[in-house]
C-alpha positions, 0 to 999 in steps of 0.5 A: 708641903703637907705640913702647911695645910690649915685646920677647920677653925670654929672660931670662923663663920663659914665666910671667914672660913672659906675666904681663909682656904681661899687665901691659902690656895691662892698663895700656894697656885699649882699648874695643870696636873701638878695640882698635889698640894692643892689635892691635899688641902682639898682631901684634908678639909673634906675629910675634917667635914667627915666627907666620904671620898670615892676610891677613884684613880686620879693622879690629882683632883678628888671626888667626894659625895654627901648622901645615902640611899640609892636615890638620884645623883647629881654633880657639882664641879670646881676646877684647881689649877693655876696658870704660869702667870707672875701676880702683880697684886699686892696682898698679903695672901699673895703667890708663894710660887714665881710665875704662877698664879691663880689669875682665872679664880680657880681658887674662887671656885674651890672655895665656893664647892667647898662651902657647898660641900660643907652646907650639904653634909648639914643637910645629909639627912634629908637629901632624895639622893646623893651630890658628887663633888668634882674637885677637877684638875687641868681645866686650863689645858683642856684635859682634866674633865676626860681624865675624871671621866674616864675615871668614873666621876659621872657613873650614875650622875644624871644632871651636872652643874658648874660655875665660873667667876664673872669679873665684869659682872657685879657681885651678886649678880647671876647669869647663864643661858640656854643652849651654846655659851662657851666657843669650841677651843682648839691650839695650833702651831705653824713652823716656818724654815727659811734659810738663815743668813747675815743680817747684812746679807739678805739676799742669801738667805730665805727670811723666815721673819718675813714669811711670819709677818705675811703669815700673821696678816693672812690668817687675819683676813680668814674670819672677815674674807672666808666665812660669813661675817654672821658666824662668831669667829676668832683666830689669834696669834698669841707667841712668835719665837724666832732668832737670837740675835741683832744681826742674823735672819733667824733658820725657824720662826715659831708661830703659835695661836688659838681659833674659837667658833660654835661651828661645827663646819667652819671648825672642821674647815679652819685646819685646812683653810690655814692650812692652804694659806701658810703653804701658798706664802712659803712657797711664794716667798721661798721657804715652808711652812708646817702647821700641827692642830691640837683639837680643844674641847667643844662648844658648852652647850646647856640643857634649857630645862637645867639652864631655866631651873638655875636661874629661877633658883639663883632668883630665889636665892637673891640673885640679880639674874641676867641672860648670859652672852655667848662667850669666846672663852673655852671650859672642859666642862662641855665634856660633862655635858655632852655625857648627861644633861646640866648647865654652867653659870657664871657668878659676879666677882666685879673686878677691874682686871679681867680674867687671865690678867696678873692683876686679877682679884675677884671680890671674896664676898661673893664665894659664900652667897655662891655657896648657899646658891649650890647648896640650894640648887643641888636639893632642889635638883635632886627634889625634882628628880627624885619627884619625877623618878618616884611618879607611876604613869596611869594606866590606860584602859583600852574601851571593850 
């Protein structure tokens, strides 16, 4: 699909552009770690932008960097992948790949870097230091921030700086918050055997259905009945998958969810309180019960300092500025931030349908404002930096 890849055209304003590469990733959405179309589109524009690429070993995602000299660096981050949803919305820049679609606004916060990217090579020449640009895969599996880590992406980053769209919240609206503001993530998956039998024979069998549906409305009572109603807490139980047929109790019912908190302590409890729980209503209702735990990322935790300067710089740059609740939702971003200081923020994109839903459709009109906004923050990260690096301490005189 090389072939595909739009041009830069100067015809266009950089709005008209980036709305243009917008619409292009959106038809053409690509799940986590597959994301080599997306790669390419990304390398060919930055590449036309005369944006130096850094040479690291990545499968998909690039890594580029503006600036010179061995000033101070600081990263901005977009993630690229999609998720294996059908669209539902009706526009001519529509999905191109059935059941997959960029419904979290990936394909936003591209477009948003991008147009930062292309702001700051105009500026090239004045930047104190240098801005790496994170162009990350697999954000939605919660593995692409370790693999650009791992990769070398943050080698000598001294502040981080990432975006997610915010469909509830007017365009040109701005928010984020000091301290904790998305949930530790983690998956679990409960496999229930029972012993299958004929519909019209129950008594033969173990109903592993049965099991499940006490299971289920267990696990429900555990944020209410076994942590304090204080602490934010979620269990969801988002697929059951059991049977085939009408008229047979299936052998294995498949239970799979996901538990999110800012707990370190109830986190590292729930895999044994569930645990307790699927192993007790097995083996009362006769059949067992396997629990597997897939640890997600942690809580996103902002540096005050950086989450303070976001704001006042969103202020400068028009935004209507607003203190962020706490979210449930996860970002692999807290990854970078538990590696050097930085903060995540959220942008207006005011759409009906939330994020994850196939109709989602944030507004275009806020991804260029977004870029002038990082734009200016990176400058002005770096201008402080730079500042606070270059001022010399004043020696003290001890008295004779």
């Amino acid at each position: 699909m090389a072939e595909n890849i739009p041009c830069c055209d100067k015809s266009l304003s950089l709005e008209q552009q980036l709305i243009h590469w917008r619409r292009h990733l959106h038809q053409y959405p690509e799940l986590s770690n597959q994301e080599h179309h997306t790669t390419a589109c990304i390398t060919h524009w930055l590449q036309e932008k005369d944006i130096r690429l850094l040479p690291l070993s990545l499968t998909s995602g690039v890594v580029a960097e503006i600036g010179h000299g061995s000033g101070p660096v600081i990263a901005l981050r977009a993630d690229i992948d999609a998720l294996p949803i059908e669209e539902l919305v009706n526009v001519a820049f529509r999905s191109q790949h059935a059941g997959v679609m960029h419904a979290c606004g990936h394909d936003f916060h591209t477009a948003v870097m991008l147009g930062a990217a292309c702001l700051l090579k105009k500026r090239e020449h004045r930047l104190p230091g240098k801005v790496r640009l994170l162009f990350q895969p697999a954000e939605e599996v919660s593995t692409g921030a370790r693999q650009l880590i791992r990769a070398g992406a943050l080698t000598d980053v001294a502040a981080i700086f990432g975006l997610h769209n915010a469909p509830e919240l007017p365009a040109g609206t701005f928010a984020t918050r000091s301290g904790s503001f998305y949930a530790n993530v983690d998956r679990f998956s409960i496999s229930i055997t029972g012993k299958g039998a004929h519909a019209a024979k129950p008594e033969q069998g173990i109903d592993s259905i049965v099991t499940a549906c006490h299971i289920v409305n267990a696990i429900q009572t555990l944020p209410s009945r076994s942590f304090s109603s204080l602490e934010s807490l979620v269990i969801s139980i988002t697929r059951i998958q059991g049977g085939n047929t009408w008229n047979v109790l299936p052998q294995t019912v498949e239970l799979e969810g996901t538990v999110r908190t800012y707990n370190k302590a109830i986190r590292a409890e729930i895999p044994t309180r569930i645990e307790q729980l699927i192993s007790g209503i097995a083996l009362a209702l006769g059949a067992t019960a396997e629990l597997k735990w897939y640890p997600g990322p942690p809580a996103v935790v902002n540096t005050a300092e950086w989450a303070d300067f976001s704001k006042q710089i969103a202020r400068d740059a028009g935004y209507q500025v607003e203190n962020a609740e706490r979210q449930m939702s996860g970002e692999d971003f807290a990854l970078y931030l538990q590696e050097v200081p930085g903060t995540f923020v959220s942008i207006g994109s005011n759409c009906e349908f939330g994020l994850h839903h196939p109709q989602f459709n944030p507004d275009e009109s806020a991804i260029a404002p977004a870029s002038h906004y990082f734009t200016r923050l990176a400058e002005a990260a770096l201008n402080r930096l730079s500042t606070a690096q270059s001022a010399v301490p004043q020696a003290v005189l001890s008295p004779s």
